[in-house]
N, C-alpha and C positions, 0 to 999 in steps of 0.2 A: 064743333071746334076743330079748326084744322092741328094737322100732325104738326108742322111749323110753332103753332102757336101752344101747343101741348108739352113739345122738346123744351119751348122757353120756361114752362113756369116750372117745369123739374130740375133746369137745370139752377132758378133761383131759389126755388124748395132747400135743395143739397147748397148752396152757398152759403146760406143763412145759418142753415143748422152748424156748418165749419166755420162759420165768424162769431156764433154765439159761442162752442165749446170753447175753442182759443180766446176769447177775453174772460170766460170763465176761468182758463187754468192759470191766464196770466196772473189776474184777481189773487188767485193762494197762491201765486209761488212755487208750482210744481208740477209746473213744464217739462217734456224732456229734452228738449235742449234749453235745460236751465245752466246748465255748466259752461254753456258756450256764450250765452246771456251774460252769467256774473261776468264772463273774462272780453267782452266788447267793452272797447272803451265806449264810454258816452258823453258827452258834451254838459259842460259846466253849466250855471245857471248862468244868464246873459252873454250867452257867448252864440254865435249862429250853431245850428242846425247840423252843417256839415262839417265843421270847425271841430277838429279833436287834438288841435295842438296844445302842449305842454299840461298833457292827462297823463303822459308817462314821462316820470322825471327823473334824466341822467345828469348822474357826474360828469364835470368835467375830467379830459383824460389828466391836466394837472394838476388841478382839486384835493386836497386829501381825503380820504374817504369816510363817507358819513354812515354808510350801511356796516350793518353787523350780521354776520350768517349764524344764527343755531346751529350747535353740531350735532352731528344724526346720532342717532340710539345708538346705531352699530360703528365698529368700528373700520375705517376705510382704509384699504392697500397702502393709499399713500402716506398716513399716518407713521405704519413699519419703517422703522431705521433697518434698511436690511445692508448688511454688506456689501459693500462695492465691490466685485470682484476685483486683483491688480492685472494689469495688463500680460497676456499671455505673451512667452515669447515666441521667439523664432523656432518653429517645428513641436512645442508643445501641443498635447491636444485636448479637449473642450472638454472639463469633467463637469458631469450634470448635478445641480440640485436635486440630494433628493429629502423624503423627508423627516420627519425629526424621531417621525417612531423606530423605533427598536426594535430588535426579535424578539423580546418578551409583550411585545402588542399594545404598548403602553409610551402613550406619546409625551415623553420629556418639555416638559415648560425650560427655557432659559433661568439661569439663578438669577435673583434680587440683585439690581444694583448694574446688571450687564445688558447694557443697551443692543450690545451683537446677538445675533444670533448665530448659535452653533449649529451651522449644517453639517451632517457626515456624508462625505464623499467615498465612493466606492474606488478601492486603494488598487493601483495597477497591476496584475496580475503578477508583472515582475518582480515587483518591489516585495513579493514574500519569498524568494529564492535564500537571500541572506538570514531570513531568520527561519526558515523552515531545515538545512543543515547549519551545521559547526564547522567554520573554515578558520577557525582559530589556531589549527596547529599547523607548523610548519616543518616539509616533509625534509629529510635530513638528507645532505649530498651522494646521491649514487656514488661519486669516486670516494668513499669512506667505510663503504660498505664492501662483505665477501662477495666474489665474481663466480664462486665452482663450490660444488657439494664436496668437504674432504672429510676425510678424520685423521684428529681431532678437527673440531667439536665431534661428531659425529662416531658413532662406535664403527667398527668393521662391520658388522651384520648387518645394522642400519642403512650403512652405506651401501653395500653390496644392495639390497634390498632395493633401496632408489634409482638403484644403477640398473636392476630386471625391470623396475616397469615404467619407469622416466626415459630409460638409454644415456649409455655411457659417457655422451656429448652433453647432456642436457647442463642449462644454468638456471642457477635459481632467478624466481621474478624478484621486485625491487622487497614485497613484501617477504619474500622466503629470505631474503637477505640480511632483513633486521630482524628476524626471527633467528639466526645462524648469528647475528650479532650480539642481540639483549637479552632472549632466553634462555640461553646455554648458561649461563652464568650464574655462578650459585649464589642464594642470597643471602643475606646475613642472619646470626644466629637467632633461631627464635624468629623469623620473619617471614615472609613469601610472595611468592612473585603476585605483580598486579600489571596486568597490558592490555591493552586494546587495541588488535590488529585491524585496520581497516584500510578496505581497498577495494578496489571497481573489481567488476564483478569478470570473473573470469582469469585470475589472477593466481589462481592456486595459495587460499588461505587456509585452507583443510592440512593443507601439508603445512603450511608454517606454524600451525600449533601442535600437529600429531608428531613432529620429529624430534621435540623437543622433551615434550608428552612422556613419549615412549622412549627416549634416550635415559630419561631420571627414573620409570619404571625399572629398566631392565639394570640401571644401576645400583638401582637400591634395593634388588629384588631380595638378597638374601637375609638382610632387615627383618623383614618378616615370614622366615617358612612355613608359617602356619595361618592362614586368614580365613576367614568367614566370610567374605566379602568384594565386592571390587578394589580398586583402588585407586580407581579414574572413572571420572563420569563424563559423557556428552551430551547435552542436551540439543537437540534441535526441533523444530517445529511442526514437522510433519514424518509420517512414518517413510513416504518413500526416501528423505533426504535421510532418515536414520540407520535406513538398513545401506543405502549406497555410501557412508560414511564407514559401516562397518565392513564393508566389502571394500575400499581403501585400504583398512587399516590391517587386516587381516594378510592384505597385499605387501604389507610396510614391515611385519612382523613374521614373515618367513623363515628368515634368520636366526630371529632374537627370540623366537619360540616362548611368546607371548600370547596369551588367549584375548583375544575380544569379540563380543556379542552383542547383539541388540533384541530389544524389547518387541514383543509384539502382538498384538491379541490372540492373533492364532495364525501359525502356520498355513490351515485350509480351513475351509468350512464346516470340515467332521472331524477337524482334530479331537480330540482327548489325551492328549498326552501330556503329562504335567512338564514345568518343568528340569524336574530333577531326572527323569528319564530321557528326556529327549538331549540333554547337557551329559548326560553318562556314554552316548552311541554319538557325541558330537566329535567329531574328528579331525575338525581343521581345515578340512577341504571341501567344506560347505560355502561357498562363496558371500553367503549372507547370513550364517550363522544363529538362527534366531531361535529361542525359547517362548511358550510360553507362559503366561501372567496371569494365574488363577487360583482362586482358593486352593490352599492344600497342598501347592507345587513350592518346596522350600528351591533356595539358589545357592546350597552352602558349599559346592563345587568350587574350583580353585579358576578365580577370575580374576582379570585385570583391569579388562575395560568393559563397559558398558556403555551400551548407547541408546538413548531412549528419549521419544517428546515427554513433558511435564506432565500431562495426563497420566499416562501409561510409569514412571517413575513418581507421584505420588498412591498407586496403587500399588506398587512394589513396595516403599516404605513405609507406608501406611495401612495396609491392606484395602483388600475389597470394599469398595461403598464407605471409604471415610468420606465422605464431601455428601452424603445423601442421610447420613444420619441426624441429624438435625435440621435437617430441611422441611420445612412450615408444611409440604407437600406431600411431606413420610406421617404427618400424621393421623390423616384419613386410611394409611394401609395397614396394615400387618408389621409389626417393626422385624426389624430382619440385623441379626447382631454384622457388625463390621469385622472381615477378614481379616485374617493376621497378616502383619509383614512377612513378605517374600521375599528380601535384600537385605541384608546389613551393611550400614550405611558407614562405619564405625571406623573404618582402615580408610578411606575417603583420602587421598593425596592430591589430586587433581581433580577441578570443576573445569571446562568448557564450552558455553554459552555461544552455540553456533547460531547462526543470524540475531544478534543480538539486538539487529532493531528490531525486530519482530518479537520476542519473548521478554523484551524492557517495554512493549507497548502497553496499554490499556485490557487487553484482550489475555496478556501471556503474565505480568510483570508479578501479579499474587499469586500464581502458582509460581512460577521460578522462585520468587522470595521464598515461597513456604517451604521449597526444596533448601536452599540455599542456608535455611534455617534450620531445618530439619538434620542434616549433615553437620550443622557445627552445633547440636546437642546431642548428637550421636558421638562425637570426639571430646565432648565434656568441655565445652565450651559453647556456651550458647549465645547467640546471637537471636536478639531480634526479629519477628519477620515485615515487622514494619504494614499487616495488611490495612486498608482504607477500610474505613467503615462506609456506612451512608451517608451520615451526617458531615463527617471526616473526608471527603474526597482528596485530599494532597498530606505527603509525608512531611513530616519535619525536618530539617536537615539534620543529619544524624550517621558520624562517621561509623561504619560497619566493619568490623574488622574479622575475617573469614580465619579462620585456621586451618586455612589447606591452601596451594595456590589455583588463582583464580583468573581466566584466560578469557578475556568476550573476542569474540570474530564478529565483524560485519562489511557488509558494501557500503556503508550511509555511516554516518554519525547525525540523526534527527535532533532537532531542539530538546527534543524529551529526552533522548537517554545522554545525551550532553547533559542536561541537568543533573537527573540522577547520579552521576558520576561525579560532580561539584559537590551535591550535596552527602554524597554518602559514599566517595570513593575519592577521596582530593588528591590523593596520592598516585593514585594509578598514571599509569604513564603510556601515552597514547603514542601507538606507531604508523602511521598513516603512509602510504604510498604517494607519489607524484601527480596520480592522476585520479585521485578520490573526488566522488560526484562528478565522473564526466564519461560520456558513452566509451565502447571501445572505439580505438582508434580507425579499424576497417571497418566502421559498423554504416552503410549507407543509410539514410533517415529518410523517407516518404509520406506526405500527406495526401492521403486520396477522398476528400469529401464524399459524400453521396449526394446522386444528380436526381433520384429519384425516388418513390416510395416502397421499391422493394429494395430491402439493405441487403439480403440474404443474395439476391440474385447477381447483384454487384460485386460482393465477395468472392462470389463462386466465378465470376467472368477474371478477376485479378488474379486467383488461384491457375484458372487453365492459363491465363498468361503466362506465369511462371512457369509454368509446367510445358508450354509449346517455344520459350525461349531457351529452354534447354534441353528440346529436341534439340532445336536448331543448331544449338551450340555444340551438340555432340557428347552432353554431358549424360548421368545421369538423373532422374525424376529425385527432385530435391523434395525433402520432408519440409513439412509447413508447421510449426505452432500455432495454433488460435487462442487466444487471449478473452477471456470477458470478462465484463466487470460482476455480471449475477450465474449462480448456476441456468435459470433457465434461459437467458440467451445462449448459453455454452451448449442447452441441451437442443434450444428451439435452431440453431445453427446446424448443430451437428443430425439434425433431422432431416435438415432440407439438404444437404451435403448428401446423404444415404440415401433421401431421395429420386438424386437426378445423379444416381451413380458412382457417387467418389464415397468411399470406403472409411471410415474414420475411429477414432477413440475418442469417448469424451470421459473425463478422469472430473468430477465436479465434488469428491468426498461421498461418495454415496459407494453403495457397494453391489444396484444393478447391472446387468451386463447391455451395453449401450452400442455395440457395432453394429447391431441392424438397424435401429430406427434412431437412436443419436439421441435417447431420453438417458434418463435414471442417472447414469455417472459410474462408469466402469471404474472399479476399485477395490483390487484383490488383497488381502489382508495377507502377509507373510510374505510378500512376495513381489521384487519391480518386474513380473515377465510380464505385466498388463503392458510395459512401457518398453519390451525389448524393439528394437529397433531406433528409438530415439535418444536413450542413454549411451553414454560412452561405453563400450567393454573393459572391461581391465585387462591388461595386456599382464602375460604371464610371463615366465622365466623362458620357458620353450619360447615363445613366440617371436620369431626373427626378426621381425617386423620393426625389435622394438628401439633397432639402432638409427632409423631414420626419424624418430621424434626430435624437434630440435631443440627443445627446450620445457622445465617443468609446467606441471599445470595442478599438482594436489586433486583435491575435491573438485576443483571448479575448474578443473583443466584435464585431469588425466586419474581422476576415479572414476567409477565405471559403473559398469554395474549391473548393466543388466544380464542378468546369464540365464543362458540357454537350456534347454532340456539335455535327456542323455539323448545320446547321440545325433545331436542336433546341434549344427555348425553356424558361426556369425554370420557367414550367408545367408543360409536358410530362413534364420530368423528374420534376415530386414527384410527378402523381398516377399516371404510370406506373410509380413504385418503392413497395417494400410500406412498412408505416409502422409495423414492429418490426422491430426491431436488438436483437441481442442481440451481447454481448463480452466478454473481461475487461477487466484491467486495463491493456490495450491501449490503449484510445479511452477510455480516463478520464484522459488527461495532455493538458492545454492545448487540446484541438481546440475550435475555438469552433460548437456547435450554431446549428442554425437556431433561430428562436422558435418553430416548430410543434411543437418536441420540449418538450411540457409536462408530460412526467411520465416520471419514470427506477424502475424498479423495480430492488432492490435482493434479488435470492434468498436470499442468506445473510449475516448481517452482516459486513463485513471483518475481515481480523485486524489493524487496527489503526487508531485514528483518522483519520489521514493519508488512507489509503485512500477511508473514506467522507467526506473530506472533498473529493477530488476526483470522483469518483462524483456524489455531489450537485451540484458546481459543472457537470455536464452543462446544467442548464435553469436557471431562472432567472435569466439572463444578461443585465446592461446594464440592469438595470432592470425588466425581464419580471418574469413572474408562474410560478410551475413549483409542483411537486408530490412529494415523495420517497416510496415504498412501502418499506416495510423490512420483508422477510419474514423467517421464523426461527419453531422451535419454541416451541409455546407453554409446554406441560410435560414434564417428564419429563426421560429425559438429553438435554443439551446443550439446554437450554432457559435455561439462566444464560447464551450468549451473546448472546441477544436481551435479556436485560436489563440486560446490563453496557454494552452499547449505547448504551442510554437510558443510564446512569448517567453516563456518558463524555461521552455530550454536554450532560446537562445540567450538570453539570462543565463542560465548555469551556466555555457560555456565561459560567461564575461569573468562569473565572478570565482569558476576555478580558476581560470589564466589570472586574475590576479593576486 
């Protein structure tokens, strides 16, 4: 057999067997291109072969329609009635759909009966400026108001007093003004004063309540010659803004030979000194005057004022460890009986509520009430203290009537302590300055994004900026504030700072010593000399100097504070201290800077106006000239909070100018 004839019968072999299988699978039915089968059209019976016309049969386009479609299982896009959007106008811009769930994770159905769907749209960053302050009150006509510190209202001593460490030219601001106008004035029988001083920050609101304070102290002094007690309280939020208030006032009462003190854990780290010894050897010429606040240390010493955060004055009236005695946490330990009170509270004439949007917040508002209550069942009158429970998280509205008079100071008037004041203070009468919720006037504003992924690196290149611009200028090395928003940024900053040679303080509440390596958070207890060089000094009687101030500044303008060693001079101490501080939200409440601190850097924007609204009032104080940095990403995620920033504040400027 030839190869020829061999190739043929294999290749008929293999034909056969592929035309037997395929009429076999035709036979059942279960072909694999059966599906392409069923959908060939095929040819009618009597019809030709290649003929497959009118196998598929259409409508006419005028016809009415005979076909009906099932509708699918699921339900389709175009089913949804979704809202039309209306026509955006001119310059508006494109807010997005987003979707229907909520922060509690749980995605809201539309109600029964409403074909819309409610989308929540993410609400313009400006559009919370109006309800985040209170611009409800309207500031009263500078030409109505006193123009010069006299007496009367003011006593001779008082006066004189303001006159050593203001100078003899100085005029009071808009807020010392209505202070010299509505405080001085006595109030009716059986009643007591209610105000709420508020003003931008830098303003000298310290003095507009302490002079009025201590004008009714020293008038009413011989009233009581015999006390147990204070008879004026200050409350503020932090210890260094308490012991700097009492080294103001202490300034203010030279004269009128008045004692005031403040509170504080301890002088130094090895104190032992109670404080009923340390209040017997106190003499007046302590510039911060401090005791302290420990089992066993009575205060029955002849006092007038005190000054003290809400912590440190509920362990004074309360004694030791009242807030740990029923703590679910005391009962795994050893029970440990609760200290007696240290203070009497009883002779109580005067409350003052320094930053009072800070101690009406969430954070401060049940200890000041407990005080605040505490104090009017101390005078046999008891009040309320209104604390939240768990289940209870908001007060009742419920008018609070204090038997003592009752003085809040703030920079802000927030949504929240506006309420609380509606619901539980309707009477009080609010004295607001001209330029409440708005930067100082000299205060230059800068945003400087980061271009890159080292943030630290970047800060430090802005920093020598400053620092070779006024070589240049001939000035000298300007102090810098640093701002964060967490301790360990404040710490992890002030490391790489110490690192690459710049010298610094970081003040984060803690009480390690942090100018070598820029951790832990320097913070001496007894004492602002952690902070000499960037607090104001309080200018004394002697000090010559004191006739070219041109105008007041209280607390937040011309208190002071930080003092020196013995024989250690103002000099010595700035240019022996470094001349960056870094903090949080610490030392951004009331403390009145020196004027060498001309620029505050700001690392990340705050989370809330308020915030940078006091941050900033760091510098430009009294009439100076200052600088704000505001760093934040420039792109990418979390880069919309360096721009809502901007939005926010140019928003405020709109909605104070109106």
């Amino acid at each position: 057999m030839s190869l020829r004839r061999a190739v043929r019968l294999v290749g008929r072999e293999i034909a056969g067997r592929y035309f037997t299988r395929h009429l076999a699978s035709a036979a059942l039915g279960t072909s694999r291109t059966r599906l392409v089968k069923d959908l060939t059209p095929r040819p009618a019976p009597g019809l030709p072969r290649k003929s497959t016309r009118k196998l598929i049969e259409v409508a006419p386009r005028d016809a009415p329609s005979r076909f009906s479609r099932d509708r699918p299982p699921h339900s389709s896009k175009r089913d949804k009635k979704l809202p039309c959007p209306a026509p955006r106008q001119a310059g508006e811009r494109r807010l997005r759909r987003t979707s229907l769930r909520r922060r509690d994770g749980i995605k809201h159905e539309p109600k029964a009966g409403n074909n819309n769907v409610q989308v929540r749209r993410r609400a313009h960053p400006a559009s919370h400026v109006p309800t985040e302050f209170d611009f409800s009150v309207t500031p009263e006509a500078l030409n109505t108001l006193p123009s010069a510190f006299s007496s009367p209202p003011l006593s001779s001593g008082l006066l004189q007093s303001v006159h050593d460490v203001l100078g003899p030219n100085a005029r009071p601001t808009p807020i010392q003004s209505l202070s010299l106008k509505h405080l001085f004035v006595a109030p009716p029988l059986d009643s007591y004063r209610r105000f709420l001083l508020a003003s931008e920050t830098g303003s000298g609101k310290s003095l507009a309540y302490l002079l009025p304070m201590l004008h009714d102290l020293k008038e009413t002094e011989h009233l009581s010659p015999r006390r147990t007690g204070p008879r004026a309280l200050v409350l503020a939020p932090t210890h260094e803004l308490s012991r700097q208030l009492a080294s103001f006032g202490k300034a203010l009462v030279h004269h009128s030979r008045l004692r005031v003190q403040t509170a504080s854990r301890a002088n130094v780290a090895s104190a032992r000194v109670s404080a009923a010894k340390m209040s017997n050897v106190f003499d007046g010429d302590d510039a911060e005057g401090e005791f302290e606040v420990r089992p066993g240390s009575g205060t029955s010493h002849t006092l007038d004022v005190l000054v003290g955060t809400p912590p440190t004055v509920l362990r004074m009236t309360r004694g030791g460890r009242w807030d740990k005695n029923f703590a679910k946490s005391e009962e795994k330990r050893p029970k440990r009986s609760v200290g007696h009170p240290e203070v009497n509270f009883s002779e109580i004439e005067w409350v003052v509520v320094d930053e009072a949007d800070v101690l009406f917040d969430p954070d401060f508002i049940d200890q000041t009430l407990l005080i605040l209550s505490d104090i009017a069942a101390a005078r046999g009158k008891p009040v309320p203290a209104l604390i939240r429970d768990n289940r209870n998280k908001s007060r009742a509205p419920m008018p609070l009537d204090y038997p003592f008079n009752l003085v809040l100071s703030s920079a802000t008037i927030p949504a929240a302590l506006a309420a609380h004041l509606e619901n539980h203070h309707p009477t009080m009468t609010r004295l607001v300055s001209p330029r409440l919720h708005r930067l100082p006037a000299h205060l230059a504003l800068e945003f400087s994004p980061y271009n890159s992924g080292n943030r630290n690196a970047e800060v430090l290149a802005k920093l020598k900026a400053v620092w070779r611009d006024n070589a240049l200028a001939g000035r000298r090395r300007a102090r810098i504030v640093i701002f964060a928003n967490t301790r360990a940024r404040a710490a992890e900053m002030g490391a790489y700072l110490s690192g690459n040679g710049v010298p610094n303080i970081v003040v984060t509440g803690q009480s390690s010593d942090s100018r070598q390596g820029g951790g832990g958070g320097l913070r001496v207890y007894g004492s602002n000399k952690h902070l000499a060089g960037f607090l104001k000094p309080i200018l004394k009687q002697s000090d010559s100097l004191h006739s070219q101030l041109p105008s007041a500044g209280g607390r937040e303008d011309a208190g002071g504070k930080a003092a020196t060693g013995p024989g250690e001079t103002e000099t010595k101490s700035k240019s022996s201290s470094p001349h960056v501080l870094l903090s949080t939200s610490l030392l951004a409440r009331g403390l009145d800077f020196d004027p060498s601190v001309s620029h505050v850097f700001v690392l990340d924007p705050p989370r809330n106006t308020a915030d940078f609204l006091h941050r900033a009032g760091r510098t430009a104080r009294a009439g100076s000239s200052g600088r704000v940095i505001v760093f934040g990403k420039g792109a990418g995620r979390g880069a919309e909070k360096l721009r809502e920033m901007r939005q926010r504040l140019a928003a405020l400027r709109v909605s104070a100018r109106s």
